[in-house]
C-alpha positions as CSV (number, residue, x, y, z in Angstrom):
1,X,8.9,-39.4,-129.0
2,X,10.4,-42.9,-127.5
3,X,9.8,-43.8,-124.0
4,X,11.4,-43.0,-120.7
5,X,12.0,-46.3,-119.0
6,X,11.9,-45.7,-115.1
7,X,13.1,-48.8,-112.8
8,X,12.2,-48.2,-109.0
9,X,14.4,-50.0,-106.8
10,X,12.5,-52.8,-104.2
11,X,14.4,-51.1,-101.4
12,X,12.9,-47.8,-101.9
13,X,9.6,-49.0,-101.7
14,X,9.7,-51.7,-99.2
15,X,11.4,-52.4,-95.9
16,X,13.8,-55.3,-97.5
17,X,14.9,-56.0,-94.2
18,X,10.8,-57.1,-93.4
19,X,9.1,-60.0,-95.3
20,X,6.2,-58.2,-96.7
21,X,6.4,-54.9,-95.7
22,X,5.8,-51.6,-97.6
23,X,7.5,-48.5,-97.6
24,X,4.5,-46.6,-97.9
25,X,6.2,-43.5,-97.1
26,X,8.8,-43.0,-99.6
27,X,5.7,-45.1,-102.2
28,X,3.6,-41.9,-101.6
29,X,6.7,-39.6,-102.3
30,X,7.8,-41.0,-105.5
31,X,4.2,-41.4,-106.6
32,X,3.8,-38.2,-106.1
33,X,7.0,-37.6,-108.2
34,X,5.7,-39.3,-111.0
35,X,2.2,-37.6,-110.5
36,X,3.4,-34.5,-111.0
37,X,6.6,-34.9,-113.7
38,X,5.8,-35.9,-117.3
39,X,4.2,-39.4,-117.4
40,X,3.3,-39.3,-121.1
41,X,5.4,-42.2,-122.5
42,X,6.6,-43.5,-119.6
43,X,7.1,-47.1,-118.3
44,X,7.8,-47.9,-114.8
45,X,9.5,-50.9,-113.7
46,X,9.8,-51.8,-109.4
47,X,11.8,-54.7,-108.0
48,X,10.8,-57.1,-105.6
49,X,12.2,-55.7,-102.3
50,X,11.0,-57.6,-99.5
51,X,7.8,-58.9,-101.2
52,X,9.2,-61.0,-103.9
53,X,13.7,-61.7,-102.9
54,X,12.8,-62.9,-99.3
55,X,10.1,-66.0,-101.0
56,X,12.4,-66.3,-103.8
57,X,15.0,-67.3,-101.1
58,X,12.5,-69.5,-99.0
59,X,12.3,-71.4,-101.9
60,X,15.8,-71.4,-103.4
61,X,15.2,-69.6,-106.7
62,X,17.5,-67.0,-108.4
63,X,18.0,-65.9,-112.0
64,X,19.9,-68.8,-112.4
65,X,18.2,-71.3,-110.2
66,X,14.9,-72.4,-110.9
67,X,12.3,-74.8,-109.4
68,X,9.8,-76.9,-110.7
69,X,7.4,-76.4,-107.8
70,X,4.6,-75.1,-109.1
71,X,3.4,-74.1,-105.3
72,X,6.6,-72.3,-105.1
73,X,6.5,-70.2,-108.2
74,X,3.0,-68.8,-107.4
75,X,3.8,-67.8,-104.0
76,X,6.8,-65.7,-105.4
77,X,4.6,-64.5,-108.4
78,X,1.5,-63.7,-106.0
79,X,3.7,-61.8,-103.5
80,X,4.8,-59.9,-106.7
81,X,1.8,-59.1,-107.7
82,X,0.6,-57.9,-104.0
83,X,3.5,-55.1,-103.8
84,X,2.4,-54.6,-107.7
85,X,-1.0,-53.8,-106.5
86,X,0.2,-51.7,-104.1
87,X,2.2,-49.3,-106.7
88,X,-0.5,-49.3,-108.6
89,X,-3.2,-47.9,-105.8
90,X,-0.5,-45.5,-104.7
91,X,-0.8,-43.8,-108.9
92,X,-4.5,-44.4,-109.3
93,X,-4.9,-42.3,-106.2
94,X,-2.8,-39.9,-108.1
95,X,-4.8,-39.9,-111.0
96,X,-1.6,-41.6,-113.0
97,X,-3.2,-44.0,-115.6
98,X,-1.1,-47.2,-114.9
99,X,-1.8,-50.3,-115.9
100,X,0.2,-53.5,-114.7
101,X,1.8,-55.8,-117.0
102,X,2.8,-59.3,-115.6
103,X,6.5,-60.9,-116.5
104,X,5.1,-64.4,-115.5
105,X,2.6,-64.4,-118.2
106,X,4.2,-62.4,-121.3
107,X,7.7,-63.1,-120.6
108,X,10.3,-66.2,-121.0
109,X,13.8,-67.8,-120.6
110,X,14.9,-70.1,-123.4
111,X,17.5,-73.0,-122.8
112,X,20.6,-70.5,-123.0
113,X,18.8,-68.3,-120.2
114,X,18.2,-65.4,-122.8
115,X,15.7,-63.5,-121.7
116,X,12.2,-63.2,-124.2
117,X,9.8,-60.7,-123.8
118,X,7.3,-59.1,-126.0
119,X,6.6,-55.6,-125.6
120,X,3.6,-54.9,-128.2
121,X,1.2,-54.5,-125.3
122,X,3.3,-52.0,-123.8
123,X,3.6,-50.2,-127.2
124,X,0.0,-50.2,-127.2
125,X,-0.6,-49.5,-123.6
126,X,1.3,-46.2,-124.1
127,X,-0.3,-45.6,-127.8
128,X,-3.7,-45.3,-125.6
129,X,-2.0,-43.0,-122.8
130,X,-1.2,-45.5,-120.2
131,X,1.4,-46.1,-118.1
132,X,2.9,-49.7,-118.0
133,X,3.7,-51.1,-114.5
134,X,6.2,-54.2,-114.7
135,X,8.1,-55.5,-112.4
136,X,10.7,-58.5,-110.8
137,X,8.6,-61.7,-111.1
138,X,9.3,-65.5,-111.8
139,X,9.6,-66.8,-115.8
140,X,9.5,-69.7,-117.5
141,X,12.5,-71.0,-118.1
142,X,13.3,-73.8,-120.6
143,X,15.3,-76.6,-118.7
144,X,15.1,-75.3,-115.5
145,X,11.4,-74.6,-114.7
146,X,10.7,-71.5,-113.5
147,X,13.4,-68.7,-112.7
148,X,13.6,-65.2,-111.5
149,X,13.4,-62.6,-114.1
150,X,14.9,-59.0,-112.3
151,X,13.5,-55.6,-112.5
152,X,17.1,-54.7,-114.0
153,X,16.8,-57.3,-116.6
154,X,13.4,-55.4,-117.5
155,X,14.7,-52.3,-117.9
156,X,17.2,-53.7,-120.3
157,X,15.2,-55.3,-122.4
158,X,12.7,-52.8,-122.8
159,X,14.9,-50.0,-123.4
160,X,16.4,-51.8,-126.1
161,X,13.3,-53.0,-127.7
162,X,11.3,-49.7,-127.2
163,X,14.0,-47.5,-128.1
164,X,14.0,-45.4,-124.9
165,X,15.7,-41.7,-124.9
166,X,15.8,-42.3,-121.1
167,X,16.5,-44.8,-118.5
168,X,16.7,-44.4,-114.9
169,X,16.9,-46.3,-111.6
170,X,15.6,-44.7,-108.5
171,X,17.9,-46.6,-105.7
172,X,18.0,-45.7,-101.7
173,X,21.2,-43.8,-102.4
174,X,21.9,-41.1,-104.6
175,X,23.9,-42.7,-106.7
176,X,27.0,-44.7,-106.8
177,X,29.4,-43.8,-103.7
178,X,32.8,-44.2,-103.9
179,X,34.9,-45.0,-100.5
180,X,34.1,-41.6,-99.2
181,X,30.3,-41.4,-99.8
182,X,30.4,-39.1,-102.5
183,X,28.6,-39.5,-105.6
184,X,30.8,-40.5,-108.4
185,X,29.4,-38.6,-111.3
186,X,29.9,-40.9,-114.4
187,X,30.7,-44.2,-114.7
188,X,31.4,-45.6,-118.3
189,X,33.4,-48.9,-117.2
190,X,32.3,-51.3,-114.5
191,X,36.4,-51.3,-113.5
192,X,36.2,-47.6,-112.7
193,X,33.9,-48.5,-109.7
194,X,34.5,-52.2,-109.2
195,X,36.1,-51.5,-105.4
196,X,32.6,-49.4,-104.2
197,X,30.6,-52.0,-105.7
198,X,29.7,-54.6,-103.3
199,X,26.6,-56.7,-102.8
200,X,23.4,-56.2,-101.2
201,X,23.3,-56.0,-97.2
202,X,19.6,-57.1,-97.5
203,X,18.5,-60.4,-99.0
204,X,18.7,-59.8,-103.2
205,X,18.6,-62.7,-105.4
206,X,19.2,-60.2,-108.2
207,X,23.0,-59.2,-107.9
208,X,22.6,-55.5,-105.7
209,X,24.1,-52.1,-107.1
210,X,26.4,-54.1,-109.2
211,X,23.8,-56.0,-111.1
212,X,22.3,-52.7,-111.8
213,X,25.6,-51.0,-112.8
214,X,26.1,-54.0,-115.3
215,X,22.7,-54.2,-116.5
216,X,22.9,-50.2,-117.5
217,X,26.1,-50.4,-118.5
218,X,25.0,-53.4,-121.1
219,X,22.2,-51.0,-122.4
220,X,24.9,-48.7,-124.6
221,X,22.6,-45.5,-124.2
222,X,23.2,-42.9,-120.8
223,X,21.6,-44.0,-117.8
224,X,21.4,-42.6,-114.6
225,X,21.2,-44.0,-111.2
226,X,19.6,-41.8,-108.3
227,X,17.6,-41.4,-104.7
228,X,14.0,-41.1,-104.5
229,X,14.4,-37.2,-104.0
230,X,15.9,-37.1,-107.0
231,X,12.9,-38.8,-109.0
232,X,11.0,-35.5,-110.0
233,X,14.4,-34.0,-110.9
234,X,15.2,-37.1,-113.7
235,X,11.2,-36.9,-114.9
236,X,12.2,-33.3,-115.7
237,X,14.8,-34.5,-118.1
238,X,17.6,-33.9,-115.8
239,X,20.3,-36.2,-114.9
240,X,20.8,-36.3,-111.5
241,X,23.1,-38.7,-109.3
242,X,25.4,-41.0,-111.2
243,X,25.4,-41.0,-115.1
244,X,26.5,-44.5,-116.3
245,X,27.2,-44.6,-120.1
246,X,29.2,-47.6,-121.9
């Protein structure tokens, strides 16, 4: 059986609009979610909300800018790994095995900005039953120091090198709205919905619904993108929300 690859969105579980602040809320409900779907084989990815985008900014650092201030990429990285710990108390108190794995230390950018990550200890980690807990972080990056790796960029990367069946990204909307606010139920071009897709309203250093449209639509396997209501519903092999497939 190959993974289900789960991203959740840094706006869902934080207030993005708040340096630092939780969502503890809709946390506990998509905990709960995962608590009670089918975690066996399952990796979870979460973004940086307003933990990790609002220091990447302070400090002027993207996916394609980088820093050589070493003060600057552990404050990103720490704040990272604060909201991490914060998902991961929210499962353990939901009896949900998961274990973190940290981008900063495992994973890298090479001098072309292609991203390199190993995956074995997440193979293992879900060999022995565990779920894997990634998320947004700062990399090494050849050339350029240290740069922002995105929870979207994860997802790609490990559902291509763990052959997933299923990938899915819980946003604060239920999907991809077009100029009505309806959910548009398939995308399978990034032209189809390139007028509805604008940036982020909150600080993202990532690229906002359309990074995560073009990151899913670069993945060449169905995707879907959905609310956090909708969470339970995908862990039960449905496909709610918008389907992307390219």
């Amino acid at each position: 059986m190959n993974p289900t690859v789960l991203k959740l969105g840094g706006s869902v579980i934080t207030d993005k609009d708040r340096a630092d602040t939780l969502d503890g809320a809709t946390l506990n409900r998509v905990a709960d979610a995962v608590s009670e779907g089918d975690a066996e084989n399952l990796v979870l990815v979460h973004g940086g909300g307003s933990f990790g985008h609002h220091h990447a900014s302070r400090h002027g650092v993207s996916t394609t800018a980088g820093t050589r201030d070493a003060g600057a990429a552990v404050d990103i990285h720490g704040a990272m790994k604060t909201l991490n710990e914060f998902v991961l108390a929210r499962l353990h108190e939901r009896d949900v095995p998961a274990l973190p794995v940290h981008p900063f230390s495992a994973a890298s950018r090479d001098s072309d900005a292609t991203l390199v990550l190993p995956t074995r200890q997440v193979e293992t980690m879900l060999g022995e039953g565990f779920v894997p807990v990634l998320h947004g972080d700062v990399v090494a990056h050849a050339g350029a120091g240290v740069t922002v790796v995105s929870g979207d960029e994860l997802v790609v990367s490990l559902a291509d090198q763990l052959d997933a069946d299923r990938v899915g990204f819980c946003s604060t909307v239920p999907g991809v709205l077009d100029e009505d606010g309806s959910v548009i139920p398939e995308i399978t071009a990034y032209e189809q919905a390139a007028d509805v897709l604008g940036e982020s309203e909150s600080t993202d250093v990532t690229g906002g619904m359309a990074g995560k449209v073009r990151a899913l639509l670069e993945l060449g396997a169905p995707a879907s993108i959905f609310g956090p209501d909708d969470v339970a519903a995908f862990l039960a092999d449905e496909t709610p929300g918008t389907r992307i497939d390219g």
